[in-house]
C-alpha positions as CSV (number, residue, x, y, z in Angstrom):
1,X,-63.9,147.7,-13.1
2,X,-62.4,149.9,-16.3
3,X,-60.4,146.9,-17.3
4,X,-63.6,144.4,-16.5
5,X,-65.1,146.3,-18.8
6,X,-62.3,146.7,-21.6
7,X,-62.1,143.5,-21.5
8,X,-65.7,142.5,-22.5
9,X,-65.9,145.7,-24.7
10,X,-62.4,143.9,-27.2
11,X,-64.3,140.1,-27.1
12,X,-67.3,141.6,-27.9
13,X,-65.5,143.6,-31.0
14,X,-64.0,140.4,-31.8
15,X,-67.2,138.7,-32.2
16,X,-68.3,141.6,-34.1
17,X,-66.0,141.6,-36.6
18,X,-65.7,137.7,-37.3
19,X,-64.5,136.7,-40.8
20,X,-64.8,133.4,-42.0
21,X,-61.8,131.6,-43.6
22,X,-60.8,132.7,-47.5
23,X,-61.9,129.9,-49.2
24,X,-58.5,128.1,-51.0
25,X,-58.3,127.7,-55.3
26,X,-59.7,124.6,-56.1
27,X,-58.0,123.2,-59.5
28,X,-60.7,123.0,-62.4
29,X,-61.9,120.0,-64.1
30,X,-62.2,118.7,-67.5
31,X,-64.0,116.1,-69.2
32,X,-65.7,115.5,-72.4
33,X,-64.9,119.2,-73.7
34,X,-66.7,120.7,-70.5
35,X,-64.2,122.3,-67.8
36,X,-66.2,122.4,-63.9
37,X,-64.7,125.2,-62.1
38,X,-65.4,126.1,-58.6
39,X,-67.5,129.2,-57.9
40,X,-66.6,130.2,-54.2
41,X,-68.5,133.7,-54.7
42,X,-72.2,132.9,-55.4
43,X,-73.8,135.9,-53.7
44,X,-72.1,137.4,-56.6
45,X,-74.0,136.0,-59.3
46,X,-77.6,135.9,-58.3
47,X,-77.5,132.8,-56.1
48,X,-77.9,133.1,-52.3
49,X,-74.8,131.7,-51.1
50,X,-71.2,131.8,-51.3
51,X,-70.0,128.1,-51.6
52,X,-71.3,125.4,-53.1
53,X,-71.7,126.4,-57.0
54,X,-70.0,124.8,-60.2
55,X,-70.1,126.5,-62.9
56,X,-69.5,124.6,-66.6
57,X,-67.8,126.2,-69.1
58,X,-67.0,125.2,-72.4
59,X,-63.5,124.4,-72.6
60,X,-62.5,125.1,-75.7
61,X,-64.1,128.8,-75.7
62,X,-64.2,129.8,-71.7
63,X,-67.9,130.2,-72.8
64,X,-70.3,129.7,-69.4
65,X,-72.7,127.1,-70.1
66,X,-74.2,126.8,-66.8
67,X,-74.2,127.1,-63.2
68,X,-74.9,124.4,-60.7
69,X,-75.7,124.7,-56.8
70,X,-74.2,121.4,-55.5
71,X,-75.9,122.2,-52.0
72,X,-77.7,124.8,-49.7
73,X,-76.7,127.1,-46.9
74,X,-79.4,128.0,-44.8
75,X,-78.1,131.3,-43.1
76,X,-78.7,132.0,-39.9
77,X,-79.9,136.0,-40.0
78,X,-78.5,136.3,-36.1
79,X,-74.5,136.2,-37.1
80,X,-73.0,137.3,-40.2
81,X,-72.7,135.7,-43.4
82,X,-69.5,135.3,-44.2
83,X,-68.5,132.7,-40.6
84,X,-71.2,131.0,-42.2
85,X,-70.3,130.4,-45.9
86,X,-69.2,126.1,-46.4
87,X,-66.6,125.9,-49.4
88,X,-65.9,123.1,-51.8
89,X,-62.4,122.0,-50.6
90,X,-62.1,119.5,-53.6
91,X,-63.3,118.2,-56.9
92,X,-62.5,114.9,-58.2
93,X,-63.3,113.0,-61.8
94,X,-64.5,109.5,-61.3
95,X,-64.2,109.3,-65.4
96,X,-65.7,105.7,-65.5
97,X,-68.3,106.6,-63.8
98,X,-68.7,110.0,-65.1
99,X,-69.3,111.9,-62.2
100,X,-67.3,114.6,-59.8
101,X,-67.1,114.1,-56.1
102,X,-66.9,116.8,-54.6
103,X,-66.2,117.4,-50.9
104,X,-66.7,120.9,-48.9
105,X,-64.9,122.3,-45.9
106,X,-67.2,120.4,-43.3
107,X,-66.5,117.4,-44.7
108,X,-70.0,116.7,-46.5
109,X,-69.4,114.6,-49.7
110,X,-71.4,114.9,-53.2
111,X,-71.4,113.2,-56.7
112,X,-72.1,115.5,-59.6
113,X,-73.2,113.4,-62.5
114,X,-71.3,114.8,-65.8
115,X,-74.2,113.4,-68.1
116,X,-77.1,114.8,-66.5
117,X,-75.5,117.5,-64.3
118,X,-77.7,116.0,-61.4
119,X,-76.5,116.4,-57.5
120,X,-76.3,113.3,-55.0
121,X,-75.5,113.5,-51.3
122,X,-73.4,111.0,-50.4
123,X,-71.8,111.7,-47.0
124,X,-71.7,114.0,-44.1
């Protein structure tokens, strides 16, 4: 019964103690003197989530010209956060069509227009 119990006591702790994947470096990029850089800590700088922010700096100067949630995490207040954060995975220039794609960790696909810095869902 000891071990019964041990048993259910470690996959309990297990749960408990959950951490999502470390989100891996996505490389920046640059266009038209703006570099997009992937913002995997959010919660960080007043948004709600971590995942799913852009931010655009100048790329000449570093200078932070904006911030852009590319999509929204509803968070479940029954687990913890962090199993629950979606990373981008990639960004992508489609320079003729000036726009990112930009693809997260469950596979959901969005455009970022460079011109207008407006967000379309595309897939997933």
């Amino acid at each position: 019964m000891k071990t019964i119990l041990f048993v259910i006591f470690i996959l309990l702790s297990g749960v408990a103690f959950a951490k999502g994947p470390a989100p891996k470096d996505v490389p920046a990029v640059v266009f038209e003197g703006q570099k997009y850089v992937v913002n995997h800590w959010g919660l960080d700088s007043a948004f709600k989530q971590n995942g799913g922010i852009i931010d655009v700096l100048d790329a000449a100067t570093g200078k932070l010209i904006k911030k852009i949630q590319i999509y929204v995490i509803e968070y479940n207040p029954s687990f913890e956060t962090d199993i629950q954060d979606v990373f981008i995975t990639s960004i992508i220039l489609d320079k003729p069509n000036h726009r990112l794609k930009i693809t997260n960790q469950n596979g959901d696909e969005y455009y970022l227009d460079l011109r207008t810095h407006i967000v379309f869902h595309i897939a997933g």
